[in-house]
FIDOKOL-532920 format. One record per residue (C-alpha): residue number from 1; x, y, z. Coordinates in nm, 2 decimals, always signed. Each point is the difference from the previous one (the first is absolute). Layout:
N
(pt NUM (X Y Z))
...
This chain:
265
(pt 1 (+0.16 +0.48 -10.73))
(pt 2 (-0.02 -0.11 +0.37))
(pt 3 (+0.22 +0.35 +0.09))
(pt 4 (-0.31 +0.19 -0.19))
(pt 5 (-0.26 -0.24 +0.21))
(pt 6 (+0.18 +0.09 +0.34))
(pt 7 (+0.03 +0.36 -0.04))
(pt 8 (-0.38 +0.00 -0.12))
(pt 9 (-0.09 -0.19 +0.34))
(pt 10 (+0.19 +0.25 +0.20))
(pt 11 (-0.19 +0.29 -0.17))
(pt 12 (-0.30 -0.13 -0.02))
(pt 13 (-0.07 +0.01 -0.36))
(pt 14 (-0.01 -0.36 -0.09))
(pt 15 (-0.28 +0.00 -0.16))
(pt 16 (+0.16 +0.22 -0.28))
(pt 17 (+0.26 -0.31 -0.09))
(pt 18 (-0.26 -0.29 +0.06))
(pt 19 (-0.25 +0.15 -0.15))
(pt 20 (+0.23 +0.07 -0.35))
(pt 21 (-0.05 -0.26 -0.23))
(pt 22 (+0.39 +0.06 -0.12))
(pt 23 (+0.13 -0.05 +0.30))
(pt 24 (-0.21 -0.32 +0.09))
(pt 25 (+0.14 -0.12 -0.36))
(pt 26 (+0.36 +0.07 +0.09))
(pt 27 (-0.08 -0.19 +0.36))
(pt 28 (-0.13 -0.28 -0.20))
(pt 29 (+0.29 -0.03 -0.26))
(pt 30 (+0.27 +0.01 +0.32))
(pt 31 (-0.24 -0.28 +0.15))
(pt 32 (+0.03 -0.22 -0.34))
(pt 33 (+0.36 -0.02 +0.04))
(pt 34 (+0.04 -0.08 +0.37))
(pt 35 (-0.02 +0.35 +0.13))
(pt 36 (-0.32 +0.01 +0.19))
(pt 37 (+0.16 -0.15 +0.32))
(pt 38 (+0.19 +0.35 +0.02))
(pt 39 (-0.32 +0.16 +0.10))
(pt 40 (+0.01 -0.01 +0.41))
(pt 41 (-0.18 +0.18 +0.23))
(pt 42 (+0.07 +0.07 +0.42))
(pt 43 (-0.30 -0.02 +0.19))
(pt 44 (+0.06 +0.37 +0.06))
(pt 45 (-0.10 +0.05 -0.34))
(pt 46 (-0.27 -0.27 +0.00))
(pt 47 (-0.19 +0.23 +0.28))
(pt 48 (+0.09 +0.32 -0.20))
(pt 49 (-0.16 -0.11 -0.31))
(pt 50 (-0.32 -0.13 +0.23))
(pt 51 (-0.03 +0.33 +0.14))
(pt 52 (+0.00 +0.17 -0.30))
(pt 53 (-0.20 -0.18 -0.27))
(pt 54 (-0.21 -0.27 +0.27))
(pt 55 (-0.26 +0.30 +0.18))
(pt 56 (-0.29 +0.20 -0.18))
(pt 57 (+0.19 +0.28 -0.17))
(pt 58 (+0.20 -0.23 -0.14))
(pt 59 (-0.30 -0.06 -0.22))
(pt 60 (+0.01 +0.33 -0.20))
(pt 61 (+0.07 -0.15 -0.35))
(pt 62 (+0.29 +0.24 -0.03))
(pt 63 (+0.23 -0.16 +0.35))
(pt 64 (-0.22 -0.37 -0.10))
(pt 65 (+0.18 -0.28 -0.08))
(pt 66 (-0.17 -0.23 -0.27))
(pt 67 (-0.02 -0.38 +0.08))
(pt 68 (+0.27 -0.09 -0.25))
(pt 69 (+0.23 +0.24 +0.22))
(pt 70 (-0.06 -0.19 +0.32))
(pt 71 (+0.01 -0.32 -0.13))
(pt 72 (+0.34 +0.06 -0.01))
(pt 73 (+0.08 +0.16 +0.31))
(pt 74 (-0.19 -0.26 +0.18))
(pt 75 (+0.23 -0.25 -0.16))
(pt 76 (+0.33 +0.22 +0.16))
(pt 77 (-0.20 +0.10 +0.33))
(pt 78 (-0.05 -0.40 +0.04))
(pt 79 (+0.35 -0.05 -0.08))
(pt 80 (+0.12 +0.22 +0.28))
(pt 81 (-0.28 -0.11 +0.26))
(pt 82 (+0.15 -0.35 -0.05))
(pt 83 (+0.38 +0.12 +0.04))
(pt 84 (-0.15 +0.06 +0.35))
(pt 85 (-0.14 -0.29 +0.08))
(pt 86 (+0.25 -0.19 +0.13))
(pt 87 (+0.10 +0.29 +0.22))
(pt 88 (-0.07 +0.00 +0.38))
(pt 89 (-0.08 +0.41 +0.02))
(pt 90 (-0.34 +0.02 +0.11))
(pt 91 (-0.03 +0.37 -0.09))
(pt 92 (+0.06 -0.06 -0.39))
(pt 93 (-0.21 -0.26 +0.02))
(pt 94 (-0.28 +0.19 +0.13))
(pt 95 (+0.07 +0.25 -0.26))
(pt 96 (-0.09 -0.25 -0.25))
(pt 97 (-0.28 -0.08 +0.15))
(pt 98 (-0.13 +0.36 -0.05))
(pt 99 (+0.12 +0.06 -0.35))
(pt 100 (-0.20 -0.38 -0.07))
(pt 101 (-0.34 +0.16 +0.18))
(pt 102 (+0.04 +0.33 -0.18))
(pt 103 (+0.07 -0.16 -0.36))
(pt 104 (-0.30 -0.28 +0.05))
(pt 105 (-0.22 +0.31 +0.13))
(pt 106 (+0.10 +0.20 -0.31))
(pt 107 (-0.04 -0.23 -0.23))
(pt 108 (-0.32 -0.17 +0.10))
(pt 109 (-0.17 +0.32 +0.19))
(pt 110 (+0.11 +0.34 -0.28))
(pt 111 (+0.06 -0.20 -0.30))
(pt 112 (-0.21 -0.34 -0.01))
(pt 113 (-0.32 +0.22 +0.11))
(pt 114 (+0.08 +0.25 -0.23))
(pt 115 (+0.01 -0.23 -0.29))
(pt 116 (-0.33 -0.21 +0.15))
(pt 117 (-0.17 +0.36 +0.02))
(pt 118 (+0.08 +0.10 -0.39))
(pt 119 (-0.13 -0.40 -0.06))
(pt 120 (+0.34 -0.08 -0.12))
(pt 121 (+0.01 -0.35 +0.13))
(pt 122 (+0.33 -0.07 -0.18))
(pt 123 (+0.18 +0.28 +0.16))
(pt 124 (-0.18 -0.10 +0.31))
(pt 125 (+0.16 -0.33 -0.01))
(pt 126 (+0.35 +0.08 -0.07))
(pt 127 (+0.02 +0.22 +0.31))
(pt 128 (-0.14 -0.27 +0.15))
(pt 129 (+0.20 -0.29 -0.11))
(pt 130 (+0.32 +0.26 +0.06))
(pt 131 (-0.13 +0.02 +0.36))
(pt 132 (-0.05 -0.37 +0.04))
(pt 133 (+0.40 -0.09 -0.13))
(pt 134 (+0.11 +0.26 +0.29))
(pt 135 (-0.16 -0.18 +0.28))
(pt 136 (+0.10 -0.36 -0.16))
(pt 137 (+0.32 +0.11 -0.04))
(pt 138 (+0.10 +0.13 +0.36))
(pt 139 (-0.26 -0.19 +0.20))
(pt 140 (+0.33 -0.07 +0.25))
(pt 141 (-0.02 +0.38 +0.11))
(pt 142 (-0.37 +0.03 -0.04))
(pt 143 (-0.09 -0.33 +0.26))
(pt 144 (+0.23 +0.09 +0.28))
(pt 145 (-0.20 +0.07 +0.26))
(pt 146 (+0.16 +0.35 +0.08))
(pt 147 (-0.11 +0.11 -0.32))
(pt 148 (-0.36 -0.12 -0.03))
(pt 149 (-0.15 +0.32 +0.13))
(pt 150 (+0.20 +0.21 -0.24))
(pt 151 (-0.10 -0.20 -0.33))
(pt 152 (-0.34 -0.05 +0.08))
(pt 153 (-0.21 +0.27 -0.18))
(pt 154 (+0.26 -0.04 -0.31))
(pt 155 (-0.11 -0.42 +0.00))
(pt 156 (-0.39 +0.09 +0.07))
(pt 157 (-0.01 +0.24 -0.25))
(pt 158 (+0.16 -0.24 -0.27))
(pt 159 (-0.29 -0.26 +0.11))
(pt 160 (-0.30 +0.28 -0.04))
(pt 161 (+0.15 +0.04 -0.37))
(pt 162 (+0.00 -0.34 -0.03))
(pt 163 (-0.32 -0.07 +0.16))
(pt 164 (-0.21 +0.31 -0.18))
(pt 165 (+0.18 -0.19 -0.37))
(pt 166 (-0.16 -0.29 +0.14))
(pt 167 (+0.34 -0.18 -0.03))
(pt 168 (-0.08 -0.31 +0.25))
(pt 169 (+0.32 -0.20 -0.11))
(pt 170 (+0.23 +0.28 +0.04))
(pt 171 (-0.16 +0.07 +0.34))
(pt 172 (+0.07 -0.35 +0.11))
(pt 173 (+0.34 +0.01 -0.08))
(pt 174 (+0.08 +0.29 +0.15))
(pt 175 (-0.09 -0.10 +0.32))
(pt 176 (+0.19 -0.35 -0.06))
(pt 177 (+0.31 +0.23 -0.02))
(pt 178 (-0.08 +0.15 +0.32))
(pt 179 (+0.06 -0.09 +0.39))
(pt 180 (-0.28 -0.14 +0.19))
(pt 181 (+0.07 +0.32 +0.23))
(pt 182 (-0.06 +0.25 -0.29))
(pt 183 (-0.29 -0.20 -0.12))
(pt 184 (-0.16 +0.01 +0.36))
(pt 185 (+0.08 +0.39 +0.00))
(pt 186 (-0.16 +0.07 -0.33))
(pt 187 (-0.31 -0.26 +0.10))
(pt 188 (-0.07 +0.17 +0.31))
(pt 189 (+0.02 +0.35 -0.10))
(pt 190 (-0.10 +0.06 -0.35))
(pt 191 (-0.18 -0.32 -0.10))
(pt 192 (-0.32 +0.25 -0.06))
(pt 193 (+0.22 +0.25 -0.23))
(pt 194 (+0.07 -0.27 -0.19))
(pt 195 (-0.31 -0.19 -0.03))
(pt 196 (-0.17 +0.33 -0.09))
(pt 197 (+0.24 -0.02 -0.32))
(pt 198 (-0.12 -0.34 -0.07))
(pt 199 (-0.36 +0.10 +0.02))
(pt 200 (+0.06 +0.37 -0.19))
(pt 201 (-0.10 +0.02 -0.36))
(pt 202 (+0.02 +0.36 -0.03))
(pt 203 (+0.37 +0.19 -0.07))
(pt 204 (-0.15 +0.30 +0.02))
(pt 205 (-0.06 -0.02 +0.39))
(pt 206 (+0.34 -0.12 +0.11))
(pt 207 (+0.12 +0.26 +0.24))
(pt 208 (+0.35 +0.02 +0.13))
(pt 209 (+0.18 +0.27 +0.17))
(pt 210 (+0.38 +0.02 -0.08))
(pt 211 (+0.16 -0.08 +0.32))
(pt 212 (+0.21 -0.26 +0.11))
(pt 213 (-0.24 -0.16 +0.26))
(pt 214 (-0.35 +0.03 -0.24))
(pt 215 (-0.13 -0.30 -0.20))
(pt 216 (-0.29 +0.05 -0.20))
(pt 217 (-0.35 +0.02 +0.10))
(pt 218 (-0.35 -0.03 -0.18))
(pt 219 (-0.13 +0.35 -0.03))
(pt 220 (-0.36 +0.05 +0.09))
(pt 221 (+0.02 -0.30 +0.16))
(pt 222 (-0.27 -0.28 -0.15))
(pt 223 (-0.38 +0.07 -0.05))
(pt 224 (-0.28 -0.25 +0.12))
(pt 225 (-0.08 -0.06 -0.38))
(pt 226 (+0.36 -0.20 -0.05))
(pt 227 (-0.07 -0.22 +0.25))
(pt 228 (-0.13 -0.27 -0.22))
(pt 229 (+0.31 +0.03 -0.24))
(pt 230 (+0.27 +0.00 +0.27))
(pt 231 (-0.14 -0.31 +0.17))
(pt 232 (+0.03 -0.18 -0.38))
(pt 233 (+0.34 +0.15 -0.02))
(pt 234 (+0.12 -0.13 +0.32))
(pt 235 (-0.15 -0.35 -0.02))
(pt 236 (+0.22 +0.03 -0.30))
(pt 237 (+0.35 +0.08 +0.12))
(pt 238 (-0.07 -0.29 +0.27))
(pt 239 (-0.08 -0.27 -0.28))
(pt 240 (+0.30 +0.17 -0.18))
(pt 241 (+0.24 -0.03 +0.32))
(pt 242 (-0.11 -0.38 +0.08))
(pt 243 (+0.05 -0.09 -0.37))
(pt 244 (+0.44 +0.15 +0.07))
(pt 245 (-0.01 -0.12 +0.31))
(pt 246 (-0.10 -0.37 -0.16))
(pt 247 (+0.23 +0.07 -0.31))
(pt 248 (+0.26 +0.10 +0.18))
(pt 249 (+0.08 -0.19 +0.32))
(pt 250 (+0.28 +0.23 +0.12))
(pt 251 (-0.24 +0.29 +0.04))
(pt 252 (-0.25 -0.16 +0.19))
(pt 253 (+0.09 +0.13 +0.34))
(pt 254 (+0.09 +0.34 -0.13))
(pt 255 (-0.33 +0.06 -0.08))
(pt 256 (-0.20 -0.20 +0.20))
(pt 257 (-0.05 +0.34 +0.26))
(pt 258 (-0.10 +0.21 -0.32))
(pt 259 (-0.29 -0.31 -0.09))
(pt 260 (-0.16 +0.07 +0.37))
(pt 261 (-0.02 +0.31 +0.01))
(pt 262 (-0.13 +0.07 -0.34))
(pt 263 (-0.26 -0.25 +0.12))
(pt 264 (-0.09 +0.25 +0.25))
(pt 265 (+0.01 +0.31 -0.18))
């Protein structure tokens, strides 16, 4: 099985073997009896299958992987992110730190928004929870300080999902799990983005543009006539944020900064 996985990675055509319910089932039998260990990957083939199935043509339904598919290779990307991480080489470690922005961009900017677009929340939050387990998962790589700038959009386009699914506890968290250095990044330079998820109650005028450093606007922008239901909606998320921040002590100063400035927008 793995011999059938690697030569599938090497010709690209992994999504022909993930993607078969027959092989998945022979997978899961192996993994029943103490084979699913067998299954590594090099990062070589960790930024492979990013290239190939993580960017917008990957989302032709015929080369897509389905979310069943990469729940698994998460689980054996992860596996050989980690094998890394007690290794002193910068460069792979910066590799990972792409293939992490790329997958949380994937995830949370193609697939999450696709789902939110169709109204399929419960897709919507799959991609979204897969997304989330990534970044909590290698949050050693993703809060060194070398790396910020290269997962940034990937992390800020996670929080817009979560933001526009009005997800305030999730939101929270995720900035727990982050460095004060990534959270003052992501504060200063895309607080609005954000915010305007909060505030949007309309899928249909989410706008992104497929590239790596795009997060998602508000097309058309708002009209004078919302005025009245943003302010509600904003007085809102700041009740909402004081009542985690007095529920749960160890957020307080994480999203004290997020409290102001929703105060003056």
């Amino acid at each position: 099985w793995h011999s059938v996985l690697q030569r599938a990675i090497v010709d690209n055509m992994v999504h022909y073997v993930l993607n078969n319910a027959r092989m998945l089932d022979i997978y899961r039998q192996l993994q029943s009896q103490g084979y699913g260990a067998a299954v590594t990957l090099s990062l070589e083939q960790c930024t492979q299958l990013v290239h190939a199935y993580c960017f917008k043509s990957s989302s032709v339904d015929m080369f897509r992987l389905n979310l069943q598919c990469w729940q698994l290779l998460v689980e054996w990307m992860l596996s050989a992110f980690n094998r890394l991480q007690s290794e002193d080489n910068a460069e792979q470690r910066r590799m990972c730190a792409q293939c992490i922005n790329s997958m949380l961009t994937y995830f949370a900017g193609v697939e999450c928004l696709s789902a939110l677009k169709a109204q399929n929340y419960g897709d919507a939050m799959q991609w979204m929870q897969l997304a989330t387990h990534v970044l909590q998962r290698q949050t050693g790589i993703v809060n060194e300080e070398k790396h910020a700038q290269i997962v940034l959009y990937g992390i800020v386009l996670l929080l817009q999902s979560v933001a526009t699914c009005n997800k305030l506890d999730l939101f929270c968290q995720i900035m727990h799990e982050l460095s004060p250095n990534v959270r003052h990044l992501i504060h200063e330079r895309h607080f609005t983005d954000i915010m305007q998820c909060f505030v949007n109650d309309n899928m249909d005028r989410l706008n992104a543009t497929y590239q790596q450093s795009h997060v998602w606007s508000i097309a058309g922008g708002y009209q004078d006539d919302d005025h009245s239901r943003r302010r509600d909606k904003l007085n809102q998320i700041i009740n909402d944020f004081f009542q985690r921040s007095n529920d749960m002590h160890a957020i307080s100063d994480v999203i004290h900064d997020w409290i102001e400035s929703t105060k003056k927008y």
